[in-house]
N, C-alpha and C positions, 0 to 999 in steps of 0.2 A: 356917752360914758367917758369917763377920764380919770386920771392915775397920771401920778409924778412919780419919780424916783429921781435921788437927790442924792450926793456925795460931797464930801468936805477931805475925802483921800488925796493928797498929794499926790502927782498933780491930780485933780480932780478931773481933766479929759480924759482921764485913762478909761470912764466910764464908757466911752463913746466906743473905746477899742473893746470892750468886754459887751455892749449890745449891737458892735457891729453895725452902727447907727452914725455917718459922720455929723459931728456937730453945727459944722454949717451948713447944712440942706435940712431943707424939710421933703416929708419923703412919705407918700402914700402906697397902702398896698391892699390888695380886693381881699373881702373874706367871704364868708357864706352868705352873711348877711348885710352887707353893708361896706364901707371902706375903712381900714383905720389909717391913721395918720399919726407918724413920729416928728417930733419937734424936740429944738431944746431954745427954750423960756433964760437961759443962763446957759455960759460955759466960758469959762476962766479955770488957771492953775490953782484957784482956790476954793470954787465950789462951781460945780455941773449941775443940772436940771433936766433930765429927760424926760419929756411928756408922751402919753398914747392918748389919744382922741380916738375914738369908736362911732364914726357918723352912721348909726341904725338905720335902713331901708324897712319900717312898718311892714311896708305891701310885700317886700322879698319873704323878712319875717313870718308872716301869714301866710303865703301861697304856698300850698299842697299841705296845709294843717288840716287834718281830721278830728274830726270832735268828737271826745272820748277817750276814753285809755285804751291803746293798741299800740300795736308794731310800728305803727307808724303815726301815731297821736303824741301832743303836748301836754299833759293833763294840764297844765298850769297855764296854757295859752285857752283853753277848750272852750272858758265859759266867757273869755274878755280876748275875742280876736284884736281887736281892733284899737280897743282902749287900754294899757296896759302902762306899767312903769317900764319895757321893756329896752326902750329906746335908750332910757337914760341913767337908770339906776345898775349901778355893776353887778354881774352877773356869770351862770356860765357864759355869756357871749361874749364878755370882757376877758374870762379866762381862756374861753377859743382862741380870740386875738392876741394874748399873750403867748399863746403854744406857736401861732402861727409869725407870728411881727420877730418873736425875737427866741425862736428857734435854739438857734445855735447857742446864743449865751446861756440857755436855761438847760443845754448838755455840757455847760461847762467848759467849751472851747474857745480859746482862742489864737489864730495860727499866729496872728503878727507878735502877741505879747504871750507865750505858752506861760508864764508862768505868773500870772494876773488871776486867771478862774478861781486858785484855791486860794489867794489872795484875801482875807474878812477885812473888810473895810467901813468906814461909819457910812451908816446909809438912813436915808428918809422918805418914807412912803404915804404916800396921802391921795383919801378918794374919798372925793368930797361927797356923794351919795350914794350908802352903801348898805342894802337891806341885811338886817339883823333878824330873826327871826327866834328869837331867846332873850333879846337885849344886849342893855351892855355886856348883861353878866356872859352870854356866853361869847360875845367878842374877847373879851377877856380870857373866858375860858381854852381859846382857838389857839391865840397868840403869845400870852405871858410865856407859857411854860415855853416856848420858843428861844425865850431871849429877847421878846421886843418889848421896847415901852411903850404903853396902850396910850394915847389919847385920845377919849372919844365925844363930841357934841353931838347931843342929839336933833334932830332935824324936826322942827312943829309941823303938823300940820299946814297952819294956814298962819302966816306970823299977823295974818290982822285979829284974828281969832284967838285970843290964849287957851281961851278954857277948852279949844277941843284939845289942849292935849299935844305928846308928839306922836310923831307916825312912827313908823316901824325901820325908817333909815336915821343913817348917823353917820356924821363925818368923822373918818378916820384917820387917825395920824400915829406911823408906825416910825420907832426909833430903834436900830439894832446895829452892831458888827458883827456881821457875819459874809461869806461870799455872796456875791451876786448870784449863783445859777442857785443856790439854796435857796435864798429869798424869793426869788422868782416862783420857782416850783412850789413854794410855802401858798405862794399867792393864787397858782394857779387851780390848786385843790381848796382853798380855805374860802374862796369868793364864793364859786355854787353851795359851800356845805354852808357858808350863812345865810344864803339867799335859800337854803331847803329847797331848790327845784332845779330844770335844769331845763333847756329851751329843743332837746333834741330827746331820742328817744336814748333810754340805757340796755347798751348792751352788753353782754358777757365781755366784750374786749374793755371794757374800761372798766372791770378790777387789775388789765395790763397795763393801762395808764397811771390807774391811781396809785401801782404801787411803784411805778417808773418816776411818778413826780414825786413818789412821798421813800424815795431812796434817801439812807442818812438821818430823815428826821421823823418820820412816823410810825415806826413801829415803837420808839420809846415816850410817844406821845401818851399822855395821860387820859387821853380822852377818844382812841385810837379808834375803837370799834364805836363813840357816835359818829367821829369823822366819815370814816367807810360807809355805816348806815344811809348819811345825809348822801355823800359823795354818786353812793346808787341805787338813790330814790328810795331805797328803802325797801328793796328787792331781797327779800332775806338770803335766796341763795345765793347771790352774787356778792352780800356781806358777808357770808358764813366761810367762802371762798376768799374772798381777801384776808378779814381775819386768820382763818387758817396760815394762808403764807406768808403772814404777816409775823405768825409766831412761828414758822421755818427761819425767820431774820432775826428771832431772839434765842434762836441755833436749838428751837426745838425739833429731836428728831424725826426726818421725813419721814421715816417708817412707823412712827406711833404717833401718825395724824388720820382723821377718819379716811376713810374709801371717797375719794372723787364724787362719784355719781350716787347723788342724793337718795336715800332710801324711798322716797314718792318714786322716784322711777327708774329703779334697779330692775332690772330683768328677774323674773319670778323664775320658779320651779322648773317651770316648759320649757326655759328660753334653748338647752341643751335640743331637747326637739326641735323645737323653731329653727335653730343652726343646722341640724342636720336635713331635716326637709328641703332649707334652702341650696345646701350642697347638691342634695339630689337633683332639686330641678334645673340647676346651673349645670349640671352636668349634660343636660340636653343642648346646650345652647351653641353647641359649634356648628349644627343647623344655622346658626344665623351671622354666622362669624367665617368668611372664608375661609379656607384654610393655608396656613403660612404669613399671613397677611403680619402676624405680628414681630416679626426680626426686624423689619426696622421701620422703627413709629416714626409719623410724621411730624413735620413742624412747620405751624402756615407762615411764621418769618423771620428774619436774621434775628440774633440775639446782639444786638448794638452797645449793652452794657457790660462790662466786665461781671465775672460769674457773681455770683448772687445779687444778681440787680433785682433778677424777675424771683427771688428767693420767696414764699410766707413760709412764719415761724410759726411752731405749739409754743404757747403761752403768750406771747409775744404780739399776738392777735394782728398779723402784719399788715391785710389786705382792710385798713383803717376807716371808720369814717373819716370826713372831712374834720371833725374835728379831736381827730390824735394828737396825740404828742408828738407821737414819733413820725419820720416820715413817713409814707404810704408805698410801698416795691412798688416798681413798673412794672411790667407783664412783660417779660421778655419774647416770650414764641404763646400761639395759642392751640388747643388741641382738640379736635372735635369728636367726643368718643366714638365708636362705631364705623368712621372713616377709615374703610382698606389704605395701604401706604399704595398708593394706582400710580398712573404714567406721572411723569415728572418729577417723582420723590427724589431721586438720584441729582435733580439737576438744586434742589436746594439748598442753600447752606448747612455743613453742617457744624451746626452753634454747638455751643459750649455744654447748654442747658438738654441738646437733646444726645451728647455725648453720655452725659452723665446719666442721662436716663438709659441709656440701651446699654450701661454699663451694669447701672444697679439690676437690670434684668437679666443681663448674661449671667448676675451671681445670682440671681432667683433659682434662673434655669437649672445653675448647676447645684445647685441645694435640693433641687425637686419639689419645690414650696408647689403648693396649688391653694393654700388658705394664707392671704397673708393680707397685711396690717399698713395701711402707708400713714406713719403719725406723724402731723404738722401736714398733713396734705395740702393745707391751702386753697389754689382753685382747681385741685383734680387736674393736671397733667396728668401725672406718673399715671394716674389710675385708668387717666385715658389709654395710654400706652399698655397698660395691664390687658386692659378691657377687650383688646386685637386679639389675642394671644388665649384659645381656648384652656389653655394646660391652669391659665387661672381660675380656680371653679367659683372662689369667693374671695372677694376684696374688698375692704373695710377701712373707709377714710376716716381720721379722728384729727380734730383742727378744737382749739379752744375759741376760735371768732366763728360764733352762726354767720356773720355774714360772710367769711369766708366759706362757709358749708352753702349757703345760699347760692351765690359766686357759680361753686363748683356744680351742682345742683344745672343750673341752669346751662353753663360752661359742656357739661358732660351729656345734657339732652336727657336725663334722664326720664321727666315725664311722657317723652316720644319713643322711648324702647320698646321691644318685643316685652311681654310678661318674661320668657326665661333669661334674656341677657339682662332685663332690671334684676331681678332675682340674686345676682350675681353681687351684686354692688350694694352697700350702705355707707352712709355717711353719719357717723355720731359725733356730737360735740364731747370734749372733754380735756383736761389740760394734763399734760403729760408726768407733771412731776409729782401726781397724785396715782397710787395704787387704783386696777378699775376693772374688776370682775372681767366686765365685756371682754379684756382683750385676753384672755388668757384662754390657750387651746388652741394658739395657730401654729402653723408654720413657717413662718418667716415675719418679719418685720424691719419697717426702712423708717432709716431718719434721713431726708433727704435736706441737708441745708436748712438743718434745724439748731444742731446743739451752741450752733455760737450768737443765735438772737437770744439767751437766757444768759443771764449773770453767773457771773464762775462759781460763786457759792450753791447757788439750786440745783448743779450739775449730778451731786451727788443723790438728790432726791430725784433725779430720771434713769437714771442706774439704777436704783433699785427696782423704779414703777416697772423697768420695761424688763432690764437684765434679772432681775431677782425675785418679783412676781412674775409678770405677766410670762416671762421667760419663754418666748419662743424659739425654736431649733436653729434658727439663722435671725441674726438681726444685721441690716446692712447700716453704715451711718456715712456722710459725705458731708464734707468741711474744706473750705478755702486756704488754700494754701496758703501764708502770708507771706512767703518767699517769691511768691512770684508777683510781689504786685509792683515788684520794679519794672515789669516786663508790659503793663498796662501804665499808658502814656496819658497827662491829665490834658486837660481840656485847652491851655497853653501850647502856643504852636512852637515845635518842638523840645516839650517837656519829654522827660524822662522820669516815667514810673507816676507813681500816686505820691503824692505829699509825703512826709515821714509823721507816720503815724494815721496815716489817714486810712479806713476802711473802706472795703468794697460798698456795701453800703450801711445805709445811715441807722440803722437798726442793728446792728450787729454790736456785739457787749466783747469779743475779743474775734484775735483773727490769730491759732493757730501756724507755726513753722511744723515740718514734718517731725521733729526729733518731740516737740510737747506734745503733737499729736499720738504719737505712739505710743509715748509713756502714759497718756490717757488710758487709750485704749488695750493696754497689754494689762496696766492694774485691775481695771475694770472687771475685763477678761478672768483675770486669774478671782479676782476674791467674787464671782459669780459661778467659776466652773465652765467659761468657754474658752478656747483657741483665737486670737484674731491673727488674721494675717492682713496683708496692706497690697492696695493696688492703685495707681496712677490712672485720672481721669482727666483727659484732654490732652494737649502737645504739651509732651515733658522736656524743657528747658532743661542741660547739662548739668549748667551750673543751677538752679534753683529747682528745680525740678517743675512736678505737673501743677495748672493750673488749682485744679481739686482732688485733694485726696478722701481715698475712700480704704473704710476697715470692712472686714467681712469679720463678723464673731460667728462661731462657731460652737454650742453645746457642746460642752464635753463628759458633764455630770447631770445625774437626775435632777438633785436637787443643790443649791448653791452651798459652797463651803461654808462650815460652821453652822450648820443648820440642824435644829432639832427637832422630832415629831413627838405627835402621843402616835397612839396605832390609829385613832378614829380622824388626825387630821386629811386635809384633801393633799393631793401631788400637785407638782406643779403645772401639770398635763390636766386637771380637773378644770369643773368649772367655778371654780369658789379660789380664793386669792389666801396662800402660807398662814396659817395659823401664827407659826412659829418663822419667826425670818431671822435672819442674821446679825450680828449684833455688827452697829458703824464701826468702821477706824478709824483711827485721829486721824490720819491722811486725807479724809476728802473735801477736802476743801478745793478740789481740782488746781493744775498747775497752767501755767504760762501768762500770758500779757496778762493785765487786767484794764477794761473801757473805760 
């Protein structure tokens, strides 16, 4: 597979500094399937030429493809392993290597030239074979409204053969001014949605990608919800799902978007039973749980990264396949549920990541939660740590990546528990900035190193899902300090602090000082009806304070300010989610940095 990209910007090397790709080397790097390879064909102060080359490995391709539609099948590999346009025609695999080769430019960074990314520059795109699956017409219909000028030849068959006709590729040639990391990101959703297929399996996290690539320019696309469609297979919920938060980004409000969890598998009538049953039998289960064992959870090893390395996010679908956008967190420390804290615990470090955990549980404690909620779980830590600790009777991870549910799943041993400590524990998928029956009727609820992998504008639609539906008696939330990331030294031997501007890690949409953090959470606070108050997580620095701050909200009122009933609606304390919720204020559009 191959793809140019071409500039005529004065000087035209600037190109090199915005893909981060030096002009005179040629410069290979391994992907899932194959190797690609950067080149530049040209590079003068008057016109640059960057090439990707995609050299496809067939047999990597193939190996561990199951035949069939499944979890883990190709359908579009299933019937033609072996023979296929795969290798050569652009594709998801081409847009894989685009997420992975050139990263950084298609998040709009660049350290040495900062003020180049927003930069619109003339640019030129060309991919000499490139499956269409609508024709020209819907090439055209992808890219015009873009701003680019289409040229398209179509590609024959066989050129000894006229009359069969052309095949179903066409050489493309794209004209535009606009920034690089735009066009990029255009590219990197627009290749699979013309090729209709995609080489990997789709999972709920890439309605996180597709609306990460498609920030800025698809929610005003004219052809928005087929893009989404193609983009994931054609998975209706997982289209019904982008759509929806697609029209939260044409500032429709969050609270008069349907309920999260798709009416096929909403919990019925019973599910009130079903909760209480399981309370009960969890309640036997300190039989199987020492007793004490849970004040302080273990950690099998150093956390090496600065805080939120080993971070996953709700929505934000962190723990990635290989083929994200975004980076993929490290796993900072691991947690084996059911493991007493036994001899040696004392002597291991103690990290950052398990600081913050036997913090958020000190405010458990003193809350007296025994039902509570960890949303953005990720891979079940926290819940491992829960899970020591009898006094929790039930706890309920909610992550928007099954494969982070999977992860945790496996991570937490649940298939190996006793019947009443499984009892105790669920795991549902769902994304947090969507209203969700399930979670309403606990006691407590944690964002642990959550709220700053979602964009500042959605902020306001997770305030309400949690603080104004789902409204549990304690919600705990923990966020990285941005003042201390002077105090975290980069990878330069004796540097001082992180870059200016740079985040703990690469998935994160802002990084919080204490003074926005509070003003978050005091507003919040007040236009829901709880109390926050603030407490320091980790070694607090004089001058900048603690590494991670943490709010503890606190219920203060039944039902959120401004809120109206009939007599027949449900509480907030029910199982069914506010009739009547409260009406936005121009204010939320949340405050501080923006990524």
């Amino acid at each position: 597979m191959f793809l140019t990209i071409a500039t005529t910007h004065q000087p035209a090397t600037d190109l090199g500094f915005l893909l981060h790709k030096h002009p005179g080397k040629a410069q290979r790097f391994s992907t899932t399937y194959g190797e690609a390879h950067v080149f530049y064909p040209e590079a003068d102060d008057t016109r640059c030429t960057a090439a990707l080359l995609l050299d496809v490995d067939p047999i990597a391709l193939t190996r561990g493809v199951k035949r069939g539609k499944g979890a883990k099948g190709s359908p579009d590999l299933a019937l033609a392993q072996y023979v296929n346009d795969r290798p050569y025609a652009a594709s998801s695999l081409l847009a894989v290597a685009l997420g992975t080769v050139f990263r950084t430019a298609m998040q709009g960074r660049c350290d040495a030239r900062p003020e180049l990314p927003a930069t619109a520059m003339p640019l030129e795109i060309e991919v000499p074979a490139l499956p269409a699956r609508g024709g020209e017409e819907m090439v055209r219909r992808l890219f015009e409204p873009l701003g680019w000028q289409v040229a398209i030849e179509p590609i024959p068959l066989d050129p000894r053969f006229p009359a069969w006709g052309d095949s179903r590729y066409v050489r493309l040639a794209l004209t535009g001014t606009m920034p690089l990391a735009e066009a990029l990101r255009q590219l990197y959703v627009l290749l699979p949605v013309l090729d209709n297929a995609k080489h990997y399996w789709v999972a709920p996290d890439e309605v996180d990608k597709l609306l990460r690539a498609g920030e800025g320019w698809l929610s005003a696309h004219p052809d928005r919800d087929l893009i989404a469609s193609r983009y994931l297979s054609r998975r209706h919920t997982l289209t019904r799902s982008a759509i929806e938060r697609l029209a939260e980004v044409d500032e429709t409000a969050p609270e008069n978007l349907d309920n999260a969890v798709p009416d096929e598998v909403e919990e019925d009538a019973g599910a009130a039973e079903e909760s209480a049953a399981v309370a009960v039998a969890s309640a036997a289960c300190a039989a199987d749980v020492p007793e004490g064992v849970g004040a302080t959870p273990a950690s099998a090893t150093a956390e090496s990264a600065p805080a939120g390395a080993g971070d996953v996010a709700a929505g934000a679908g962190a723990v990635a396949a290989d083929e994200s956008l975004a980076t993929a967190p490290a796993t900072a420390d691991a947690v084996v549920a059911g493991a007493p804290a036994g001899a040696g615990a004392d002597e291991r470090p103690m990290t950052l990541a398990r600081q913050r955990r036997d913090a958020i549980l000190a405010a458990l404690r003193a809350a007296g939660a025994e039902r509570v909620l960890d949303l953005g779980c990720g891979d079940g830590k926290l819940i491992g740590s829960m899970l020591r600790e009898p006094r929790f009777r039930e706890i309920v991870g909610v992550d928007v990546s099954t494969r982070a549910l999977t992860i945790a799943e496996r991570k937490l041993k649940l298939a190996r528990m006793s019947e009443r400590q499984r009892d105790r524990v669920r795991l549902i998928q769902g994304a947090l900035t969507y209203t969700d029956k399930r979670l309403v009727g606990y006691d407590a609820a944690v964002l642990c190193e959550v709220i700053e992998h979602l964009d500042e504008p959605r902020l306001p639609a997770l305030e309400y899902a949690v603080l104004g539906a789902a409204r549990p008696a304690t919600v705990v939330v923990t966020t990285p300090n941005v003042e201390y990331n002077i105090r975290y030294a980069p990878e330069e031997p004796g540097g001082e602090g992180l870059a200016a501007g740079a985040m703990r890690h690469g998935d994160h949409r802002f990084e919080w000082d204490r003074a926005t953090f509070r003003a978050w959470a005091e507003r919040a606070a007040a236009k829901y009806g709880y109390a926050a108050r603030f407490e320091p997580v980790g070694e607090v620095d004089p001058e900048v304070g603690p590494s991670t701050q943490m709010a503890v909200f606190t219920r203060t009122e039944t039902e959120p300010a401004g809120t109206t009933r009939t007599a027949d609606a449900p509480r907030p304390g029910d199982t069914a989610v506010p009739t009547s919720i409260p009406t936005p204020t121009a204010n939320d559009e949340g405050t501080g940095a923006t990524a």
